[in-house]
N, C-alpha and C positions, 0 to 999 in steps of 0.2 A: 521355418518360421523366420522374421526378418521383418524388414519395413520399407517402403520408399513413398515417394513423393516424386510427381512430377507439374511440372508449368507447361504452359503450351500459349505462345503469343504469336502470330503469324510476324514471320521475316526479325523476331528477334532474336539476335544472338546471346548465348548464355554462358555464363564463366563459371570455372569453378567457384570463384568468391560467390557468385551468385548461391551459387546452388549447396554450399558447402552448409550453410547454419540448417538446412533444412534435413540435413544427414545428422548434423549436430542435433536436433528435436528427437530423433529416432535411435540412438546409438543404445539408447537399452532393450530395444526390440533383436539389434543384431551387433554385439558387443566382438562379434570374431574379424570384420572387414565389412570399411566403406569403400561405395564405389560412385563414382561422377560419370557423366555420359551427356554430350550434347551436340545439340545440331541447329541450322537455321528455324527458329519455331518453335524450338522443346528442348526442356534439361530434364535429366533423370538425376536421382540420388535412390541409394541405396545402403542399409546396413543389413548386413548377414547375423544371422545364428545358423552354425553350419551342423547340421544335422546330415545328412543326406552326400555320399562323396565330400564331406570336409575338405578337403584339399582344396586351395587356389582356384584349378582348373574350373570351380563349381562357382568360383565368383562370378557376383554381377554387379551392376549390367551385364550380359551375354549378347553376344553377337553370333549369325552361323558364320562358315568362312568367308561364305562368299559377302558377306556384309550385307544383307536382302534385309536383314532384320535384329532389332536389339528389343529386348525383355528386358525391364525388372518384376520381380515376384514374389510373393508372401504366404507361403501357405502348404500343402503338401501334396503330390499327386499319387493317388494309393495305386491305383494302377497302371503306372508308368513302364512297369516292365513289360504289361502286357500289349502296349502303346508303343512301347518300343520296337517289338518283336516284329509289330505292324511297318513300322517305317523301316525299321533292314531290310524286310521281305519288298519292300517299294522300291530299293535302292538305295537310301540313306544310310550315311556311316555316323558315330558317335565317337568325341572326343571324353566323354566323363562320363558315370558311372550313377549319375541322379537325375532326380524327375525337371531341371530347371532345361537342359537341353533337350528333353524330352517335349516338354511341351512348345518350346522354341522351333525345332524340326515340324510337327505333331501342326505347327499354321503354317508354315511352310509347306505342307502336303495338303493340308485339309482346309486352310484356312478359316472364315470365324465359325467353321460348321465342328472346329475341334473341342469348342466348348460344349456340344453335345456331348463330345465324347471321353468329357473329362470326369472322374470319381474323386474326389478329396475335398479339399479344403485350397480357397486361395483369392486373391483380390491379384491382380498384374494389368501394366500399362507393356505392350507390344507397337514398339518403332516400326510400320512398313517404310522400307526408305525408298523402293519402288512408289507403291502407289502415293507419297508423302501424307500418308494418314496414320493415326492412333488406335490400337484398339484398348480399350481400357476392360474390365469387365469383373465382377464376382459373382462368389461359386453360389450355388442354386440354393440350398439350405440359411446362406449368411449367415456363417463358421469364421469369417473372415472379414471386417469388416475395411471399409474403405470411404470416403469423403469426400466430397466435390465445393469446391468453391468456386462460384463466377468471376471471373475478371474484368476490369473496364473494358478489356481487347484480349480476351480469353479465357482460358480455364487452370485452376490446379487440382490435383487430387493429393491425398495420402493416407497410411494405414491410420493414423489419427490427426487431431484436428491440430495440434498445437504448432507443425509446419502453417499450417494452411493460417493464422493467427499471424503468421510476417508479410502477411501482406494487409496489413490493415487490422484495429479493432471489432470485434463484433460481439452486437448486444443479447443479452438472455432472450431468448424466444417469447413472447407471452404464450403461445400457443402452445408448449414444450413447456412452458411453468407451470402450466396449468393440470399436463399428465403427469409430470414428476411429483407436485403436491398431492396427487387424487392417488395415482399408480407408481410411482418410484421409477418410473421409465416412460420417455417418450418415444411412441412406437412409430412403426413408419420407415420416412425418409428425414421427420426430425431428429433433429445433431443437438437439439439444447440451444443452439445456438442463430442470430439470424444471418441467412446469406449462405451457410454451411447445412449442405444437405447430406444425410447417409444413404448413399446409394443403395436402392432394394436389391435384395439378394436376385441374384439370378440376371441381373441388367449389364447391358454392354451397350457402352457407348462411343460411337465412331468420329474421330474429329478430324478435320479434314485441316494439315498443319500450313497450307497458304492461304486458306480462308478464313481459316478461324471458325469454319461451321461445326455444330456440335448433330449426331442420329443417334436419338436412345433407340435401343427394344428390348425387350422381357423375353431371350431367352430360354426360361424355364420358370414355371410358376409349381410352386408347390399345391396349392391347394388346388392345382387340377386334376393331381391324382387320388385326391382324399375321393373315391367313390366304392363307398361299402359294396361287393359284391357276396352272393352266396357261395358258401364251401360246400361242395359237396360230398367232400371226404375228410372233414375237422382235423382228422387224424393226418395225413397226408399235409395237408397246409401246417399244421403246427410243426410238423417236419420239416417242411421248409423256410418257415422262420427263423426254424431253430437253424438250419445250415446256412441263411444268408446271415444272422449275428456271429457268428463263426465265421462267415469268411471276413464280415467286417474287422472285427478282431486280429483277424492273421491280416490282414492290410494294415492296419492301425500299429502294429509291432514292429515295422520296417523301420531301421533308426542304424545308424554306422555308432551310434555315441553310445547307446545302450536307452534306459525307460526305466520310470519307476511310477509307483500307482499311488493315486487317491484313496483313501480307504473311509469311508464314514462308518460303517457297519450297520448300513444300509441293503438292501439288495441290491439296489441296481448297481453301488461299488462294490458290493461281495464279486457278484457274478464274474463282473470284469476280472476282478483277481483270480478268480477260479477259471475262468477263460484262459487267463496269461499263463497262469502256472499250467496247464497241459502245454504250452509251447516252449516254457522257461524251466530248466529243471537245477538253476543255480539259482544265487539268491537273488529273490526279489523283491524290493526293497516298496513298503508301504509306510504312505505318511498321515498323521492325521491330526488334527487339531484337538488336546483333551482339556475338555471344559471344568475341570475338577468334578465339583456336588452337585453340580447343577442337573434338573430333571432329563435334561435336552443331550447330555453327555452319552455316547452310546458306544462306552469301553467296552462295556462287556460283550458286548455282541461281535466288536474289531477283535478281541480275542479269544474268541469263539472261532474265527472267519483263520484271520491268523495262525493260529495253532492246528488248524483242519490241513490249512496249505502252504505251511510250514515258512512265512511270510519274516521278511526282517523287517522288527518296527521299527518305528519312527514316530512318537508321540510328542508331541509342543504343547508346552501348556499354557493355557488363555483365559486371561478374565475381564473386567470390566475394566481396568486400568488399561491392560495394553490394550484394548481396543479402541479408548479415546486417544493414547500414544498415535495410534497408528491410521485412526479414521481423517485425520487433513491429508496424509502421501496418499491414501486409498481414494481420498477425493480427486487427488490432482493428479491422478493419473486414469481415473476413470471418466477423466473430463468433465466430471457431470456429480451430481449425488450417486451414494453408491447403490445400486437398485434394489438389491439386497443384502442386508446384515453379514450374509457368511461371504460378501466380498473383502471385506477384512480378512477374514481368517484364512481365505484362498490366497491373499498376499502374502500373508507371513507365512506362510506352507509351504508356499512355491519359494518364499526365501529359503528355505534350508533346504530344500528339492534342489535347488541351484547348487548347493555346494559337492550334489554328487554326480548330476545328470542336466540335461537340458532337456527333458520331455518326461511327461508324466500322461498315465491315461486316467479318464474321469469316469466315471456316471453319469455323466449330464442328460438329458434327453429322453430319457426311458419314459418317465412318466408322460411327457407329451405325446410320443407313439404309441404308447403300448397302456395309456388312462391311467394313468396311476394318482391320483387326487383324487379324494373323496365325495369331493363335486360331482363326480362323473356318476357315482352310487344317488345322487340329489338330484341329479338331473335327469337319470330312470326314471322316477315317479312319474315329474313331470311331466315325458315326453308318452309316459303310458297314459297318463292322462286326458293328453292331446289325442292320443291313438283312439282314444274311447269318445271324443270330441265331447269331452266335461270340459266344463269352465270351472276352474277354481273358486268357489267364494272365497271372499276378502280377510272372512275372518279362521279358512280353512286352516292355510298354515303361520306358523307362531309371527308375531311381531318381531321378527328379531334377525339377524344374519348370521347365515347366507339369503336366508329363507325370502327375508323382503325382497333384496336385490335379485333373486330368481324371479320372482313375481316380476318384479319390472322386466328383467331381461326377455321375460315370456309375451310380454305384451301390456302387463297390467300398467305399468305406469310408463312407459317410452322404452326406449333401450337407452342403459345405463349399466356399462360395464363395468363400472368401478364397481355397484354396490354385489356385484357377486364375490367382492373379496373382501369388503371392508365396508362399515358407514363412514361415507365421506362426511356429512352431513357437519361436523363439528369443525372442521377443517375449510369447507365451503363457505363457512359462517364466518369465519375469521379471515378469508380470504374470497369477498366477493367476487372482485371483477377476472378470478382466474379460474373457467367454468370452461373444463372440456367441455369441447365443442364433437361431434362427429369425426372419427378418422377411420385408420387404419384398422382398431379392432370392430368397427361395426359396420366397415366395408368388409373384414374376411368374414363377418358375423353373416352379415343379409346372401353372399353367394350359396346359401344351405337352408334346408326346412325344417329340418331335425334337429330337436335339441344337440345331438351330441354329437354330429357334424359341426354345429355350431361353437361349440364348445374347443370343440378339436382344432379346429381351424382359426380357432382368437390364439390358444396353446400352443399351434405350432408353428405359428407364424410370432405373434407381439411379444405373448413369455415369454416364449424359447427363445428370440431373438436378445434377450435381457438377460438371459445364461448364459448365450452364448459370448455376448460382451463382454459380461462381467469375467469368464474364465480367459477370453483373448487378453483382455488387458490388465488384470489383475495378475495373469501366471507372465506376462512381458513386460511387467515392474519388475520383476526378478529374471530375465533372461530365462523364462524357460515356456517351452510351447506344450500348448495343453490340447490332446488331442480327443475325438468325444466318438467312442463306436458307436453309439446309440443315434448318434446322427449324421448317417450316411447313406447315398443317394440311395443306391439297387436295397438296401434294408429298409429305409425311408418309404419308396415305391411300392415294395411288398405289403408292407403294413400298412398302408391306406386303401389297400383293396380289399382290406376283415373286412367281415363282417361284422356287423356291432355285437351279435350273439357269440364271438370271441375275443372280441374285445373291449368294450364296455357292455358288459350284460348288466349290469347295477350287484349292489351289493361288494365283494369283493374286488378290492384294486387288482390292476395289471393281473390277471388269473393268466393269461397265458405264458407270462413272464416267468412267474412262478412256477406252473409244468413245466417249463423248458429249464429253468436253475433245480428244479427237485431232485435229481441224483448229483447235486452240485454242493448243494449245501444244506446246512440242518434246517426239521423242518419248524423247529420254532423259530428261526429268525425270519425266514420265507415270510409264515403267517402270523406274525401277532403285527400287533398296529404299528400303522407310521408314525415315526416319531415328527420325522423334518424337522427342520433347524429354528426355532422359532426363539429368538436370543428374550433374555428378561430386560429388556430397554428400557421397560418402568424404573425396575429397581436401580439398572444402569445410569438414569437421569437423574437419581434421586442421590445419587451416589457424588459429592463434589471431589472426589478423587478419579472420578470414571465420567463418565458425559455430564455429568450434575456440572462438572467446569464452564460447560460451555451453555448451559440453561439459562441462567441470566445474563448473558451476551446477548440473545435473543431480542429484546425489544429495543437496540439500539444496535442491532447490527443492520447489513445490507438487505434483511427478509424483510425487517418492518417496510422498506419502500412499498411491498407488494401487498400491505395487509392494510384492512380496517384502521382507523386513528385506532390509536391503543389497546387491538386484538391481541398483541403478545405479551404487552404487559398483562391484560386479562388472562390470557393463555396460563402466565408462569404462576399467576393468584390461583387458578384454577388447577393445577400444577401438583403446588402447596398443600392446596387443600384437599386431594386425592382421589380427585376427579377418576376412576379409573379410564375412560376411554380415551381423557385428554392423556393420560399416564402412560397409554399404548402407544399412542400419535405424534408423543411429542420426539420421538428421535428424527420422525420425516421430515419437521422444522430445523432442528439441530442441522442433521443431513442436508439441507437445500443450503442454512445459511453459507455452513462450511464453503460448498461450494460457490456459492457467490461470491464469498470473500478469496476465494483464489482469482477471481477474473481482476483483471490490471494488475496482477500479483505474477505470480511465477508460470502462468498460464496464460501468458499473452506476453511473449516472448518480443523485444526493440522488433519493429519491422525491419526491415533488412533493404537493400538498394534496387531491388523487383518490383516496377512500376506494379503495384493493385489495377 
C-alpha cells in the first residue's frame, strides 16, 4: 500500500521541486520512502509503505533494466507469484522478491492485456518510454482508489485528491452535495469535488505524453458478471465457494511485516479470524473498538470468537467524546464527510494497529456478495409479488421505511434510492435546491429486472464502493493497509453466478455464508440477529461535550450557504425540542459542515509552481 501522484503536460519538463510537495500530501500513505521520477511530459512521486520485499530494491518509481518502462503503484498483487512463474517460463529474470516488479515485467510481456490478468487490489501510472505513452488504470472491484484532474494542457492523477488541490482551488460539487446530504456518499466518478473526478473502478486510461491526448475504457465491469445461474448440485457449488474464500484468504495473508485482524464479533470478521488462524498458529493479534454499555457494543460475542481461536486482544475504548475529538482528522482525511459513523472508530483502530503491524484484514464486503442486509429478506416479498404480477395497493404496506422507499424503488412513485435507507424527506425540506438527480445508483439499478439483481448491483458497486473508501483511507491516516478477502475478483466472479435460491432466498441473511462458517464458529453467533454498527448520534448531539459542541455551529457555519434562509436555525429548535427524526439526521449536517470547513483550510494545500 503506498501513494503517488503523477502530472502529464506535453514537452514539460519536471523538477524535483516540482513534484516534491506532491510526495509531501502523501507521506502518510507510505511513511517507509519517497521516490521522484521524471521525464519530458510527466513526473512521478511516490511514498511506500513496504509491505512486500521491504528492502530498497522494492522502491519506487521502478524501472526494468533495460529502461522500456517506469511504474508507480498502490495496492497489492495476490497473485504475483503465480504471474511470476509465467514470466521466468517466457524468459524474464527478477531483481526483487514482490509483486511491484512483477507487474512492471507482467506489461512488458503482456502489455495492457495484463490488467486481465491481474488479482488484487491497486491504482498505478506505467511510463512506456518506447511508445511515449501512459498507462494509468484501477483494479476491477475499486479497492483502491484513485483521481483524475484536467489540466489547462493536461492531466494529474493521485491516490487522493489533496496533491491534485496544488494545482488550483476547487469548489464543493452541487451534484456531490446533494448525495452526501441524502446518502453520506457520492457515488460514481464524483470526488465531492468540482473538476476532480474518481476514476471508476475497472478503467484505464491511455495518454499519449507528446499530445497530450487522453483513451479511457472499462476494462472490467463488475455488474456483467452479476448473472444468477442455476446449481444443479447446491451441494457441490457451496463447496466451491467455500474453496475459493479459502483461497482468497491464503492470498490476502501474503505480508514480509506480518498482519493483524479487525475483529467486530460479527460473522463476517469472526470468520476471517477463524480462516487466519488454520494458517497462523502463533499469536494473532485482534483489535476492536469497545463501545462500553452501549446496546451496539458486541464484546461478548469478540469473546466468545476469541477465546474459541485463542486470539490476542486488543480492545480501545470509545464514546461520544472521543468521537467528536476525532471526527474533524477523520473528516480531513476522508476528504469528504465521513460516509459512515464507524469511519471514526476504523481510525483510531488502525492507530494502535500501527504501533504493531502495517496490515490488518477486515470483513468488509460479505454482506454485499453473499446478501447479508435485511433488505434483501424485504425485497423477497416484493419480487414474489411481481412474480405473481400483483400490483401492490397503496395502502398494502405500512406508511413507514423502508417499506415506502421500496414502493417507490418498485415503480410506485419513481426510483428513489435514497428512501430505501432513510426518509430524506426532512432533510430535503431544509435543503431545497440540493435534489439528487439520476446517477450511478440508478444507472447499476435499470441494467436488471429483478428486484435483487437490482439490489445487488446498487450494493456492490455505490455501497460497497463507500466501504471500501472509508477502510482505504481511514486505515492510511495511520500508515496501515487494510486488506478485504470478501472482495476479490475469482470469489467476486463465483458469487455472482448463485443463484438467488442460495443466496438471497429471503428470510435469513447470508445463509450460505453461515453453512460455510458452521464447523468455524458457535452456532449462536452465526444465527441470532445483526447487530451493525448503528452509533446513538441523537444522544451524541445532544451531548455538548461530544457532537452537542458542534450543534450550534450549524446555522452560522459554511452548511447554512446550502440551505433554506434559516433551515438550521429551525433545524437546531427542532433539535431541542426532540424532534426524533431530526435527532437521527442531525449528525449528516454536523458531518457535511465539518467538512466544508476544512476546504481553504488544511485541505487545499498553497498551490505549488505547476502551471494548472
Amino acid at each position: 500500500m503506498c501513494g503517488l501522484a503523477a502530472v502529464f503536460q506535453p514537452d514539460r519538463p519536471f523538477t524535483d521541486d516540482d513534484l516534491a510537495p506532491l510526495a509531501a500530501d502523501l507521506v502518510h500513505r507510505g511513511p517507509d520512502g519517497t521516490g521522484l521520477a521524471s521525464g519530458r511530459g510527466y513526473g512521478l512521486a511516490h511514498t511506500r509503505l513496504a509491505i512486500l520485499d521491504p528492502g530498497h530494491r522494492s522502491d519506487q518509481p521502478m524501472s526494468d533494466p533495460a529502461g522500456v518502462a517506469t511504474l508507480v503503484f498502490n495496492g497489492e498483487i495476490y497473485n504475483f507469484k503465480a504471474l511470476r512463474a509465467e514470466l521466468e517460463a517466457a524468459g524474464h529474470s527478477f531483481r526483487t522478491n514482490g509483486d511491484t516488479e512483477v507487474l512492471l515485467m507482467g506489461y512488458l510481456n503482456w502489455g495492457d492485456a495484463v490488467l486481465e490478468r491481474l488479482e488484487g487490489m491497486f491504482a498505478f501510472v506505467l511510463i512506456d518510454h518506447r511508445l511515449r505513452r501512459a498507462l494509468v488504470a484501477r483494479d476491477g472491484l475499486g479497492i483502491k482508489p484513485l483521481y483524475v484532474r484536467p489540466l489547462k494542457d493536461g492531466l494529474a492523477v493521485a491516490s487522493e485528491m489533496r496533491p491534485l488541490l496544488r494545482f488550483g482551488p476547487a469548489e464543493p460539487d452541487p451534484a456531490a452535495l446533494a448525495e452526501l446530504l441524502v446518502f453520506g456518499f457520492a457515488a460514481g466518478s464524483l470526488s465531492n469535488l468540482q473538476g476532480i473526478e474518481r476514476l471508476p473502478p475497472g478503467t484505464a486510461l491511455s495518454i499519449d505524453l507528446d499530445l497530450g491526448t487522453v483513451t479511457r475504457r472499462r476494462w472490467f465491469d463488475l455488474l456483467d458478471t452479476l448473472a444468477a445461474q442455476p446449481a444443479a448440485h447446491p451441494e457441490r457449488t457451496e463447496a466451491e465457494v467455500a474453496e475459493a474464500l479459502e483461497a482468497s484468504l491464503t492470498d490476502h495473508l501474503q505480508s514480509d511485516v506480518g498482519y493483524a485482524l479487525q475483529l467486530s464479533g460479527g460473522v463476517d470478521s469472526s470468520l476471517i479470524a477463524a480462516l487466519a488462524r488454520r494458517h497462523d498458529k502463533g499469536g494473532l493479534h485482534a483489535y476492536a473498538i469497545d463501545l462500553g454499555e452501549l446496546p451496539q457494543n458486541e464484546r461478548p460475542w469478540r469473546d466468545q470468537v476469541a477465546g474459541r481461536l485463542a486470539l490476542e486482544r486488543h480492545e480501545i475504548a470509545f464514546d461520544g467524546v472521543a468521537f467528536a475529538d476525532a471526527l474533524p482528522r477523520a473528516v480531513r482525511h476522508m476528504e469528504g464527510p465521513v460516509p459512515h459513523g464507524g469511519c471514526v472508530l476504523l481510525m483510531k483502530l488502525c492507530d494502535h494497529i500501527a504501533r504493531r503491524t502495517k496490515v490488518v484484514l477486515t470483513g468488509e464486503g460479505a454482506d454485499e456478495f453473499f446478501g447479508g442486509y435485511a433488505r434483501y429478506g424485504d425485497w423477497h416479498k416484493l419480487a414474489r409479488q411481481e412474480a405473481l404480477g400483483q400490483r401492490l395497493p397503496a395502502g398494502l404496506l405500512p406508511d413507514r421505511w423502508p417499506f415506502k422507499g421500496m414502493r417507490r424503488l418498485a415503480g410506485r412513485d419513481g426510483a428513489a434510492w435514497a428512501s430505501v435507507y432513510a426518509d430524506p424527506a426532512p432533510l430535503l425540506k431544509a435543503f431545497p435546491d440540493l435534489v439528487p438527480v439520476p446517477g450511478a445508483r440508478e444507472a447499476a439499478s435499470a441494467r436488471f429486472a429483478d428486484f435483487r439483481d437490482r439490489l445487488l448491483a446498487v450494493d456492490q458497486t455505490c455501497y460497497l464502493e463507500s466501504l471500501l473508501v472509508r477502510q482505504d483511507k481511514m486505515s492510511m491516516a495511520a500508515s496501515v493497509e487494510a486488506r478485504v478477502p470478501f472482495v476479490h475478483l475469482p470469489l467476486a466472479k463465483r458469487l455472482n453466478r448463485l443463484p438467488h435460491s442460495l443466496r438471497v432466498p429471503g428470510g435469513e441473511t447470508k445463509p450460505l455464508l453461515k453453512r460455510i462458517a458452521g464447523p468455524l464458529l458457535p452456532h449462536e453467533l452465526l444465527h441470532r440477529r445483526k447487530v451493525g454498527l448503528t452509533l446513538p448520534y441523537g444522544d451524541w448531539c445532544a451531548d455538548p461535550k461530544a457532537l452537542g459542541r458542534y450543534l450550534d455551529d450549524l446555522p452560522s457555519g459554511p452548511l447554512a450557504a446550502y440551505a433554506a434562509p434559516g433551515a438550521l436555525g429551525r433545524w437546531v429548535e427542532r433539535f431541542r425540542d426532540g424532534d426524533p427524526l431530526v435527532r437521527r439526521q442531525s449528525f449528516r449536517l454536523i458531518n457535511l459542515d465539518q467538512w466544508l470547513r476544512t476546504l481553504g483550510g488544511a485541505q487545499s494545500p498553497e498551490p505549488n509552481r505547476i502551471n494548472p
